[in-house]
N, C-alpha and C positions, 0 to 999 in steps of 0.2 A: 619529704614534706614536713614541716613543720606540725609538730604531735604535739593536743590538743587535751585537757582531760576528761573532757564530756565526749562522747560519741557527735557526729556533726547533728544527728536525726533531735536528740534529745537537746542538744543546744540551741536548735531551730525552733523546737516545739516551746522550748522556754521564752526564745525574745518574742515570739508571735503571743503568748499568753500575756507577758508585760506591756506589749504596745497592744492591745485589746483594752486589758484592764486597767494599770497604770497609767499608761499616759492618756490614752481616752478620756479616763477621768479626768485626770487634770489638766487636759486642755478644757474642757468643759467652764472649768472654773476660770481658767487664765490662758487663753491662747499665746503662742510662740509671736517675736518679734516680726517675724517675716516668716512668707509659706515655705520657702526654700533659702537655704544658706552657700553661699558659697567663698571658697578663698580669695584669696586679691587676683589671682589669677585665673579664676574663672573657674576652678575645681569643685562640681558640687560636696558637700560635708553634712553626713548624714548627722543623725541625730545624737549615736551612739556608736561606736563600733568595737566587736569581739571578735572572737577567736574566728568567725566564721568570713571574717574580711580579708582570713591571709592563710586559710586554709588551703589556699593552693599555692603557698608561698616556697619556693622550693628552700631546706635550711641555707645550702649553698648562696642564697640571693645573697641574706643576711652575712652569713660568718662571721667571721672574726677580727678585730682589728690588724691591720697589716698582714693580712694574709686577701690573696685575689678572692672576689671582687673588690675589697677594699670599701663596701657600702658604709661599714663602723667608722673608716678611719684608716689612714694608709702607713700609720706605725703601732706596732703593737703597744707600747706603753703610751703613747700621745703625751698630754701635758704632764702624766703623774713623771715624765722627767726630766722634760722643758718646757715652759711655756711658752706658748706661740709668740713670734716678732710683735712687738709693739712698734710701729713704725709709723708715729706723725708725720706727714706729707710738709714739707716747708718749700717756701720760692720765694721771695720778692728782694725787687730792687739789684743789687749787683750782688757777687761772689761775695763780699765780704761783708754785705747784709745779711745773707741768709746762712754763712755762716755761722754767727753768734746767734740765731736762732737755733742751729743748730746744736749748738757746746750748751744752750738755755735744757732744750730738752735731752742732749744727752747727759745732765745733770738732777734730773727731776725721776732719770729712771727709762729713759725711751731707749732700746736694743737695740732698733734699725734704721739706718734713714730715707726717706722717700724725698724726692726733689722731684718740685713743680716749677714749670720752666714758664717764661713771657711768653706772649704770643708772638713774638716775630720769632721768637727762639726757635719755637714748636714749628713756627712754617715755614720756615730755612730763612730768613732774611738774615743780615746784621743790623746790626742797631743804628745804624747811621742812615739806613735804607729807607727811602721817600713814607714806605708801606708800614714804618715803623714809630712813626712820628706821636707823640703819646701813648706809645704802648710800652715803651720800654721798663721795663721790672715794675711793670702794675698788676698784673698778675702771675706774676710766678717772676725766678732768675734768669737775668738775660745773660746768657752765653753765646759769645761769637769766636772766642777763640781759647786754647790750651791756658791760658794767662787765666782766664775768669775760672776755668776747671780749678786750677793750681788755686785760687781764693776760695773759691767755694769749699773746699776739703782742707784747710790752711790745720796742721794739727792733728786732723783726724787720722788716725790709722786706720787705711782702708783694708790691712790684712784681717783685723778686730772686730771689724763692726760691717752688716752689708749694707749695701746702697742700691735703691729702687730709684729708676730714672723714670717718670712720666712724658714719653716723648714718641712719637711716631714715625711720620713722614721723615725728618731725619736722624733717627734714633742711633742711624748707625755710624754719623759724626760723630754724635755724643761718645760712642762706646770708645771708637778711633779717640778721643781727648782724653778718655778715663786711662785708655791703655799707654797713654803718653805717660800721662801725670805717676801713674802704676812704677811705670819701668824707671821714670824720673828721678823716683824715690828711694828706689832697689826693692818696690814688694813684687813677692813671686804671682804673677799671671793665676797661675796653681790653687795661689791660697785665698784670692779675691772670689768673693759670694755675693750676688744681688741678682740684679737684674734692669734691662731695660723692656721698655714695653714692647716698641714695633710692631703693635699688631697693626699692620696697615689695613686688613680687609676690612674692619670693622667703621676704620675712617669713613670707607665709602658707604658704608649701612648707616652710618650712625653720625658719630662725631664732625665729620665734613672737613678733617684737616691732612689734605694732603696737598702732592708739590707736582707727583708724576704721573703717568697712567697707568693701570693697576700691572701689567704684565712686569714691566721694568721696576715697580713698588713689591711685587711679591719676590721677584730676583732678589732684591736689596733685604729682605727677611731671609732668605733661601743662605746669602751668602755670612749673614750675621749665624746663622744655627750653623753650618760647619765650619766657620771660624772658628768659634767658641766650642766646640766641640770636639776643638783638635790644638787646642792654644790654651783655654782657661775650664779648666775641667771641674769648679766649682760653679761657676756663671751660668744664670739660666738667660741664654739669648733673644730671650722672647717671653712677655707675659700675653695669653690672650686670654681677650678680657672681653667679658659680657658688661662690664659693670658700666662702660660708653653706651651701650644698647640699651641696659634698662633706663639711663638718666635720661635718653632722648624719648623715650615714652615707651618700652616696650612691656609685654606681660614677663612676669619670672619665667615662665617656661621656653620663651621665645629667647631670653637672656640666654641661655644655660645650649638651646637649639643651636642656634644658630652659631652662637660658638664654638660649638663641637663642628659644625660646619667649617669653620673658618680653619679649625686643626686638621681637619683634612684634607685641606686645600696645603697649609705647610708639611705637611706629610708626606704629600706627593711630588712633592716638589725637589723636600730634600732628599727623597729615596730614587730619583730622576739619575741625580748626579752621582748614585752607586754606593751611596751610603747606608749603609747597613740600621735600620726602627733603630737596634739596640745603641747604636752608636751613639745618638741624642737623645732622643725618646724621655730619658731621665732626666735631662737636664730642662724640658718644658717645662712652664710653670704657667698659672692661671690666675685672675683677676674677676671678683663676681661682687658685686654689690648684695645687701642684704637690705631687706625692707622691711614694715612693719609688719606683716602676716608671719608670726612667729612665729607655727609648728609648719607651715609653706616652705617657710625659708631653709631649717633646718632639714624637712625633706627634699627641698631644692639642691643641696648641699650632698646630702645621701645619694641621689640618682643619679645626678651630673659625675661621680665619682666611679659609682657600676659601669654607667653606660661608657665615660674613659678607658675604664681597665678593659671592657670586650672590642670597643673598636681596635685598641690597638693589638689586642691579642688576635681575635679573630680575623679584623680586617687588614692587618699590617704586619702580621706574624710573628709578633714581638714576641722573646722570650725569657726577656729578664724579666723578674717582678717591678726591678726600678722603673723598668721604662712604660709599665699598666700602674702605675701609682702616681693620681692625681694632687700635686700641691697646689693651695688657692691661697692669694692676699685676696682679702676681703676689707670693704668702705661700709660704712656704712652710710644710711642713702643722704644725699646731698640735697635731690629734689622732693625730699619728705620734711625736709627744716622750712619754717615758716618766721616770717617778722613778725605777724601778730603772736606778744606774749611770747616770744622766742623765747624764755627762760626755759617753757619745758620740752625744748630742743636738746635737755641734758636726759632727759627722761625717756625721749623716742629712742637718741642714741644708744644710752643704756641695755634696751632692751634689744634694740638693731644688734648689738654687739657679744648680748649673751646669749642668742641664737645661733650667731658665727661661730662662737667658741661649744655649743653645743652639735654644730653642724659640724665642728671637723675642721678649722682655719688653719692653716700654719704662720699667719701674718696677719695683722690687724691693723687699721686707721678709723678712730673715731671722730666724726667731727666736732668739731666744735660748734656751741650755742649759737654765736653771731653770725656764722659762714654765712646766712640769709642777706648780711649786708656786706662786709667785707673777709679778706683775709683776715681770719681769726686773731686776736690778739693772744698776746702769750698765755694771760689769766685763762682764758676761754681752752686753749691747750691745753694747759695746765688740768684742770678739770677734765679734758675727754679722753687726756692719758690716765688722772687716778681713775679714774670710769673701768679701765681695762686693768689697774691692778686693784680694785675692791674687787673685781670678777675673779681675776688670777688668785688673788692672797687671803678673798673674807666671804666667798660665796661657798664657798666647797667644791663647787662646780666642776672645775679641772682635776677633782679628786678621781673621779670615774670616764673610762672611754668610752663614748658614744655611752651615756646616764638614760637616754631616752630610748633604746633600741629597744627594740621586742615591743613598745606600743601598739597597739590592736590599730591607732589612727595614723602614726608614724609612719610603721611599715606597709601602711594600704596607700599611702597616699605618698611614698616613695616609692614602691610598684605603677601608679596612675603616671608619675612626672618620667621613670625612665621607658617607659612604654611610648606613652607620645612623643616624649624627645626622641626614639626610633622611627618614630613614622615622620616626623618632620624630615630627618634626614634624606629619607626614604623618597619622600616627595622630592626633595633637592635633590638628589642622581636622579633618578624619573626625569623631572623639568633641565638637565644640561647641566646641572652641578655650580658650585658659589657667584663665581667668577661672572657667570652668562647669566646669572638671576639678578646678583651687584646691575650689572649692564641696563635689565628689566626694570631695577626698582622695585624686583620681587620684596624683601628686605622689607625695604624703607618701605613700603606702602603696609604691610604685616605692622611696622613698629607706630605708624603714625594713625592707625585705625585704633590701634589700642589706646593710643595717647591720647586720641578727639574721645574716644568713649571714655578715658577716664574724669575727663576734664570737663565734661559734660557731668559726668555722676556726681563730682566737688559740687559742681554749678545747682545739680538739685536737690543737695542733700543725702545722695545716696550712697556716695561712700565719705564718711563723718573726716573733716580734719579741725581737729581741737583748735581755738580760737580762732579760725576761717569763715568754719558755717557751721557751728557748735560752741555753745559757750565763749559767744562774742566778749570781748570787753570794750565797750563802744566810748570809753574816756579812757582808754589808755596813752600812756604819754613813752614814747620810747628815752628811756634813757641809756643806751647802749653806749659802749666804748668807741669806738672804730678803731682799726688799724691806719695808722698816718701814710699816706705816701708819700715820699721824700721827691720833692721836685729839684732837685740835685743829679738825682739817680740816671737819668737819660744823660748830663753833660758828663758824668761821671763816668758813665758807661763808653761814650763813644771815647772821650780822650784816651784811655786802654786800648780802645781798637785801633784808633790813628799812631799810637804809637810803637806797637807790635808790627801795625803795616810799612811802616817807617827803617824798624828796626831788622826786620827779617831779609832777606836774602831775593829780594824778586824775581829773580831769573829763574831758581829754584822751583821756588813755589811754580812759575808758568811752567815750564821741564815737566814736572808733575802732574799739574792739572792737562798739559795735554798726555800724557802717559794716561791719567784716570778717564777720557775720554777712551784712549785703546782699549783699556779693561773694559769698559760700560761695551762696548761694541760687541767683543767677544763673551756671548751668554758662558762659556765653557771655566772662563775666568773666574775667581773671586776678590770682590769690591773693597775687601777689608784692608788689604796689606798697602796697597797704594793708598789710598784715605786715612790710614794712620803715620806713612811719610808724609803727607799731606801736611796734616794738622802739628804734627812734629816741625815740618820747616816754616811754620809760620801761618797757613791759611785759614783763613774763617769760615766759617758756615756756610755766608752767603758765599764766596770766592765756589763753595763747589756745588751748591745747589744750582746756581745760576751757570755754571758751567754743563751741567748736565740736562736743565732744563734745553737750551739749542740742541742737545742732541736727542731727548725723548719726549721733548714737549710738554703738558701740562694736563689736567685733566679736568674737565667740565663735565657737572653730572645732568643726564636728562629725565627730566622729574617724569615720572609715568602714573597718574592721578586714576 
């Protein structure tokens, strides 16, 4: 246990004589804000807390950096000997747009890159596609074939630098075009580092973007983790990400829950097909938003990280340390930025971002001031990357691992969030486990209660957001920048794909695509090897999503109120 200097009896007998005398008095004169305080997330927070909050704290919760549980920190020196990725999120308009965005900030000082895709991208269409018609590289980069990969990375050495892909429902084309473009070049499989996202469960909790029904979507995660785990041995196959869950409205603890739900749902799946925890296990990687309840977040950070290292240890029998040691990129919050007075959208970030790096990040995206009205302009980047290196280079901050550990508030209220994040699990094997609650709208009904109730407290004041419903500016005059969309970008876009489809081999590609139907059939199979000839002899996105849609259909969610 955790040894204390005062006897507990004598430490008891003291705060009862302070809150007698002390504060009695001085509520007398000046009463408290409110009768009761609680986090963003609903955790009451007492007045004061000491030794006697974590007196039954076992040392073991805590420990040590990079030793199990991993509560500190899942390396033992953390930043004092690299600083965590700084990875700007960039997409728009075609490959060769977002490429010079990208060479902008890998010259300002950014380590890693994150790609944000259009939305026909994201939900398998090509660009030419009926469904796709103004949407094309208005938010994010439109990729439909190996061609747009090969522009989007034009120069980049992707052995150097890693690459986060934001991409779901067909996350595992993406990966099949990276591994093109990879071998295309001569870099080794081996030495490429990033990741794509795939977490498909989440789509149907949260985000709402997917192509297939969830059985044949968790296959298609199932077959991306032992691909990569047997082909690219730096690659994390998979980010799962709470950070969709908390923007669709949910509490931090429901964030952090339920995704640890969703990892057990890919856990058993790939240990189905005879693969061994240890095998992957290390190569997961995770995605959590951070918000403004600043000592929340960081104990959100802390518990999410314990309660990692015991499921897999206990519940999956893991026995490498790699494979119980949780790594998070972390956003900070997107639906916490405001138009009114968005300037000090630089100031929410700020602090959104020096809790991440207090919580333990190995990866960072700040956003930028404007994101409330468009894709950020560069200036606006520019700023919410030095944001992360005034933190890294002039706070001190990264000087010490886990600076806040041993907190009497800290460590009580990282005990509170990994405790309930077991019960919630708990209730989800109890109620039939992810899958069959997704089906219920267990989920979505949990995220969207919390959402009506937060939205509601904005509405009357009760939880304050600066220039909303606090300290109006009622003449303000926006003079914001915006990001241009290039109305070029869609004809630019499709002439690429009509001429790939022109130039390619079409007998081939169909050979293929009915071969990728055999694979899809046979669950025993894996989807990756065919979908990388695929995209090699020419086909697009849509050529294979729509091909596998005839054979597994589509998925419509039924709302359960």
């Amino acid at each position: 246990m955790i040894k204390i200097d005062l006897d507990t009896a004598a430490l008891e007998k003291e705060v009862r004589d302070w809150d007698q005398n002390e504060v009695k008095s001085f509520l007398a004169k000046q009463r408290e804000k409110k009768d009761q305080f609680y986090t963003s997330g609903g955790f009451p927070v007492k007045r004061v807390y000491t030794a006697l909050d974590v007196k039954d704290t076992p040392l073991d919760d805590v420990g040590l950096p990079g030793r199990f549980p991993f509560t500190r920190g899942p390396y033992p020196t953390m930043y004092r000997s690299r600083n965590w990725t700084m990875r700007q999120i960039a997409g728009f308009g075609t490959g060769e747009d977002t490429n010079k965005r990208f060479k902008y900030l890998i010259s300002q000082g950014q380590t890693g890159l994150s790609v944000d895709f259009d939305m026909p991208t994201l939900m398998g269409y090509d660009s030419d596609h009926p469904m796709s018609e103004g949407e094309v590289g208005r938010e994010g980069v439109a990729i439909d074939t190996v061609a747009d990969m090969e522009a989007l990375f034009d120069q980049i050495d992707l052995e150097k630098i890693s690459v986060s892909m934001t991409i779901n429902p067909s996350a595992w084309i993406l990966l099949a075009m990276y591994v093109v473009l990879a071998e295309k070049r001569g870099f080794d499989l081996n030495k490429l580092s990033g990741t794509i996202q795939a977490d498909i469960l989440k789509e149907y909790m949260a985000q709402k973007e997917y192509c297939f029904p969830i059985e044949p979507s968790v296959r298609i995660v199932r077959d991306c983790i032992t691909y990569c785990a047997r082909n690219m041995k730096r690659y994390n196959p998979i980010n799962i990400s709470g950070y969709h869950i908390s923007e669709a409205g949910s509490s931090p603890l429901h964030e952090v829950a339920f995704t640890l739900c969703n990892l057990i749902t890919y856990v058993e799946e790939v240990t189905k097909t005879g693969m061994k925890v240890d095998e992957f296990a290390p190569r997961l990687a995770f995605f959590f938003v951070c918000q403004n309840d600043f000592f929340e977040e960081i104990a959100k950070f802390r518990a999410v990280r314990r309660a990692y290292a015991r499921i897999l240890r206990d519940r999956f029998g893991a026995k490498n340390p790699e494979s119980m040691r949780l790594r998070f990129h972390c956003q900070t919050a997107a639906a916490s930025l405001t138009r009114p007075q968005y300037k000090i959208n630089i100031i929410r970030t700020a602090f959104q971002a020096l809790s991440a790096v207090l919580g333990g990040a190995q990866s960072l995206h700040t956003n930028g001031m404007d994101e409330a009205f468009a894709i950020p302009t560069e200036e606006a980047m520019k700023i919410a990357l030095r944001t992360q290196q005034i933190i890294a280079d002039e706070t001190g901050a990264a000087n010490v691992v886990d600076p806040l550990g041993g907190s009497y508030f800290l460590e009580s209220l990282t005990n509170d969030y990994e405790k309930k994040i077991f019960e919630i699990i708990e209730e989800v094997d109890k109620l039939g486990g992810t899958i069959k609650l997704i089906r219920e709208s267990w989920f979505q009904k949990h995220i969207a209660d919390y959402a009506y109730e937060t939205a509601l407290k904005k509405q009357t004041g009760d939880k304050t957001v600066i220039g909303v419903n606090a300290y109006v500016d009622k003449d303000e005059k926006f003079d914001v920048e915006l990001h241009p969309h290039d109305p070029t970008t869609e004809e630019r876009q499709i002439k690429r794909l009509q001429r790939v489809r022109k130039e390619r081999d079409n007998a081939k590609v169909n050979a293929l695509l009915e071969q990728l139907v055999q694979v899809a059939e046979d669950e025993s199979k894996n989807i990756m090897p065919v979908t990388i000839e695929l995209v090699r002899a020419g086909a697009s996105m849509g050529d294979i999503i729509e091909r596998l849609k005839k054979l597994w259909g589509t998925y419509r969610e039924n709302p359960v109120f």
